[in-house]
C-alpha positions as CSV (number, residue, x, y, z in Angstrom):
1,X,-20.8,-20.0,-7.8
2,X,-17.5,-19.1,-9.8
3,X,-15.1,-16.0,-8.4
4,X,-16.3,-14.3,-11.9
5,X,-19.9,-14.7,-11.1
6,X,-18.6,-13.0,-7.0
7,X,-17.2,-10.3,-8.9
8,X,-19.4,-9.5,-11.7
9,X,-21.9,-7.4,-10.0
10,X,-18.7,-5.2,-8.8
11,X,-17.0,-4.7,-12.4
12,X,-20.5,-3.3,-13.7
13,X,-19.4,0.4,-15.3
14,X,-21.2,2.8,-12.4
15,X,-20.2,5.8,-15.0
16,X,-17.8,6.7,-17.8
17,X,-15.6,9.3,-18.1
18,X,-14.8,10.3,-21.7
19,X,-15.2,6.6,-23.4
20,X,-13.4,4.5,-20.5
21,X,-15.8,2.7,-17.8
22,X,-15.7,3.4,-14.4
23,X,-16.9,0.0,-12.5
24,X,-18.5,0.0,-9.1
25,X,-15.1,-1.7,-7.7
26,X,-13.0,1.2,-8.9
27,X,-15.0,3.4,-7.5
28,X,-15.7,2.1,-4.3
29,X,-12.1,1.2,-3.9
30,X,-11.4,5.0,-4.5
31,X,-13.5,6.2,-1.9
32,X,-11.9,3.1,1.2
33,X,-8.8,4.3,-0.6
34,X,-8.9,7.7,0.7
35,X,-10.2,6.9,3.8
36,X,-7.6,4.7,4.6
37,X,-4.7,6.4,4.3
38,X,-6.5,9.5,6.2
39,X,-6.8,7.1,8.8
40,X,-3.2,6.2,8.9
41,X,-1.9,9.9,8.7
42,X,-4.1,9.9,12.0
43,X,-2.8,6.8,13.3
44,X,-6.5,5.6,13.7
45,X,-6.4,1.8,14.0
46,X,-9.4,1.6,12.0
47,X,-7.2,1.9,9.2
48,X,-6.6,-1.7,9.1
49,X,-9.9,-3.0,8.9
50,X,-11.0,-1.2,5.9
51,X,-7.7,-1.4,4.2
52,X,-8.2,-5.0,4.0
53,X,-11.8,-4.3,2.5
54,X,-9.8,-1.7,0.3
55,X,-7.5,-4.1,-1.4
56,X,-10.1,-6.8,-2.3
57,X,-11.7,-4.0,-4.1
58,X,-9.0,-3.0,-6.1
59,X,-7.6,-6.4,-6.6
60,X,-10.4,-7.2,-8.5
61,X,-9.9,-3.9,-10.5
62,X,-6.3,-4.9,-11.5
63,X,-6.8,-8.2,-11.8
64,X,-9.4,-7.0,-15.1
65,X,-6.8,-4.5,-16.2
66,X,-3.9,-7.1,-16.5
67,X,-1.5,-6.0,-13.7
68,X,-1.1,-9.0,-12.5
69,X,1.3,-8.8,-9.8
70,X,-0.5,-5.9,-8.3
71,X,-3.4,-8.1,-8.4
72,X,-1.4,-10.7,-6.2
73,X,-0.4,-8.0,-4.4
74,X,-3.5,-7.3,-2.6
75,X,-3.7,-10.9,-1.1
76,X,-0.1,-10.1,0.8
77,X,-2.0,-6.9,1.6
78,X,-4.9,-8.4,3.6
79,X,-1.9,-10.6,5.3
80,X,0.0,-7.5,6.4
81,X,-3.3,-5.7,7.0
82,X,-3.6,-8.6,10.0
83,X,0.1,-8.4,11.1
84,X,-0.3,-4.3,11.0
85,X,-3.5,-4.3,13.0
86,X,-2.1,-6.5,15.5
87,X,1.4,-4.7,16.1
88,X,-0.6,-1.0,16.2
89,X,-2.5,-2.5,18.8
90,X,0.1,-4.6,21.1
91,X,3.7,-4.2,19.0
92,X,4.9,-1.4,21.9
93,X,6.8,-2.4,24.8
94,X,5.1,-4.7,27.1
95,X,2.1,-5.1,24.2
96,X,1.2,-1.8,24.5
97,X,0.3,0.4,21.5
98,X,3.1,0.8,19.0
99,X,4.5,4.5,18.9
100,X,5.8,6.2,16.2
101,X,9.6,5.5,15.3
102,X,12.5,5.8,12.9
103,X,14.2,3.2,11.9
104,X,16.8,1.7,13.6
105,X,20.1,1.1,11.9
106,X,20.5,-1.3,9.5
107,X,16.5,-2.0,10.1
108,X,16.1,-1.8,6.3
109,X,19.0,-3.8,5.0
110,X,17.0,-7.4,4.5
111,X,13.8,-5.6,3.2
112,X,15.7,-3.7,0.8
113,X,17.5,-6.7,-0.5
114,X,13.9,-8.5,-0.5
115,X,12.5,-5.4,-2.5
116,X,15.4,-5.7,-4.9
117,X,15.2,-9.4,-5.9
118,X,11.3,-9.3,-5.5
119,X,11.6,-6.8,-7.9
120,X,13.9,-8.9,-10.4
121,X,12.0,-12.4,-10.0
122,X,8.2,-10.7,-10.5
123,X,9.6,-8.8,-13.8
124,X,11.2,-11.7,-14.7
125,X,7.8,-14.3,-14.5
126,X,5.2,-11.7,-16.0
127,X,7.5,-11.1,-19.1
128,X,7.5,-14.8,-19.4
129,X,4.6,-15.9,-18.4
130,X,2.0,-13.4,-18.6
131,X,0.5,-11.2,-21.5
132,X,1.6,-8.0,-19.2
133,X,3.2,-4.8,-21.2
134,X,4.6,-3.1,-18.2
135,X,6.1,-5.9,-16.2
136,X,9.1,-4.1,-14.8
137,X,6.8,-1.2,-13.4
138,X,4.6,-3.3,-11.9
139,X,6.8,-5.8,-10.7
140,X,9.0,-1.9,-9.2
141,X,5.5,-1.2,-7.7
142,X,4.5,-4.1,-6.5
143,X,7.9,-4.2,-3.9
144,X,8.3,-0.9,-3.1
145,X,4.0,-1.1,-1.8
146,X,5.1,-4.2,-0.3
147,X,8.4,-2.5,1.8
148,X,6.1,0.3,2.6
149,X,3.1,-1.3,4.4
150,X,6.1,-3.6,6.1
151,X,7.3,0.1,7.1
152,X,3.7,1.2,8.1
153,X,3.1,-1.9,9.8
154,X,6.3,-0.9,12.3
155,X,5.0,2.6,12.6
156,X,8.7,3.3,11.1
157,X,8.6,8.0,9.6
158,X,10.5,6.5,6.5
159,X,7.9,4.3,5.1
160,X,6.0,7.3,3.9
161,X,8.9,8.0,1.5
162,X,8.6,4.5,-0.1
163,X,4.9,5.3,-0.3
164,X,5.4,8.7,-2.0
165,X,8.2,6.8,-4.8
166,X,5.2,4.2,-5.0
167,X,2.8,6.9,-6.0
168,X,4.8,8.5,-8.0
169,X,5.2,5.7,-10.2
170,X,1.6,4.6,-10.1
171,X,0.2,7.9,-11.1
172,X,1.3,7.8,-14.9
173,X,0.9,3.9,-14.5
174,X,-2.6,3.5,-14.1
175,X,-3.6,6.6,-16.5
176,X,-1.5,3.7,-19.1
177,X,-3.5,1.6,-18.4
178,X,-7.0,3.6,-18.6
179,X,-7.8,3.4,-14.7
180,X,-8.4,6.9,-14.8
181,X,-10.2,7.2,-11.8
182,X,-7.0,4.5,-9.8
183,X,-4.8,7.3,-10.9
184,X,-6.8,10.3,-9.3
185,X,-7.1,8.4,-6.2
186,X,-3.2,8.1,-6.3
187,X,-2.9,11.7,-6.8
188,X,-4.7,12.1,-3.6
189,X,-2.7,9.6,-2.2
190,X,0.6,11.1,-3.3
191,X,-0.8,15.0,-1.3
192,X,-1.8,12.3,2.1
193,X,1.4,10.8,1.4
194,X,3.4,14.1,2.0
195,X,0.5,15.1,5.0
196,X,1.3,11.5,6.7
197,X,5.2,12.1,6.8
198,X,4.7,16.1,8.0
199,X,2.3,14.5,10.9
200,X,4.2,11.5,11.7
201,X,7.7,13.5,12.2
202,X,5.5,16.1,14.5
203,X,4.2,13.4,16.1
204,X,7.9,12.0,17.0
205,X,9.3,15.6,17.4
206,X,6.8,16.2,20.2
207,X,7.9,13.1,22.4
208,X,10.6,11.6,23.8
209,X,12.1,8.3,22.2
210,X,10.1,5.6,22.3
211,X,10.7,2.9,24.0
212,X,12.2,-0.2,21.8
213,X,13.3,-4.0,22.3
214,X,17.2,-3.4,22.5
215,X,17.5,-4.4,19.0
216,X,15.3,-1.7,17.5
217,X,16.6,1.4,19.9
218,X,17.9,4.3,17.8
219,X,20.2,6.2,19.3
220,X,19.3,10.2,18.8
């Protein structure tokens, strides 16, 4: 049995809105979407888990709609869905539970320099190589989702604000490219977005600094 023939029964239209399908992938992807990132404003561990289910969902969704390195992004997802489940759990001092942090200085310079070239090579291959028409945007997306979930996977405040420039961009994106529903569900993520940032500075706010290897220790 073929990947297609896996993934047929899930890119079935469930409903239409106006005259653009709505398949059973999109929509179910909307829905572990949601509950995802409400998990992560809570710093629920079951976030992981059902991210992972979350981005095979929608990978088949973008896969269909052409964006191809978003597509290829949700296969680094379920990687850093692993690496993220395993540091919330032991990534603390002593494997404990990882707390809530901000970033340490200079924490972000070699992601940010990843991000930027990421960003260059990807736009570079899907304007050569693929039949995209937004290759720069998603190739933008595709990095800044990637330094994000790097972010979330650290428990570092900041990485909400590389979600919220993600989402920002993917809104207007995905309505583009006729994922109507994919583009409510980012609206929603955009308003969790700005209730995970408010909830994870409270959380730090209310506690003293967390403990850090020596490298990582930000001085306050």
């Amino acid at each position: 049995m073929s990947l297609a023939d896996i993934l047929a029964p899930l890119m079935r239209p469930a409903f239409t809105l106006g005259t653009t399908p709505t398949t059973w992938a999109e929509l179910l992807g909307f829905a572990t979407g949601i509950l995802t990132v409400w998990l992560v404003v809570r710093q629920n561990i079951w976030n992981w888990p059902i991210g992972v289910v979350n981005v095979i969902l929608l990978g088949a969704v973008f896969l269909t709609a052409k964006l191809y390195a978003d597509a290829a992004l949700q296969v680094v997802y379920v990687a850093l869905g692993l690496y993220g489940w395993w540091q919330w759990l032991y990534g603390g001092a002593g494997r404990t539970p990882l707390p809530v942090r901000r970033t340490g200085p200079g924490e972000w310079a070699v992601p940010a320099g990843c991000g930027i070239a990421l960003t260059a090579a990807l736009t570079a291959v899907l304007t050569r190589w693929t039949d995209s028409d937004v290759p720069f945007w998603d190739a933008l997306t595709t990095a800044l989702s990637l330094l994000a979930t790097y972010g979330q996977s650290r428990k570092l405040v900041e990485s909400w604000w590389l979600w919220i420039a993600a989402d920002v961009i993917y809104i207007p994106l995905y309505l583009y490219k006729g994922l109507h529903l994919t583009s409510a569900l980012y609206v929603i993520f955009l308003g969790l977005c700005v209730a995970g940032l408010r909830a994870w500075r409270a959380d730090l706010a209310s506690r003293p600094s967390p403990a850090a290897p020596p490298d990582e220790r930000v001085a306050r």
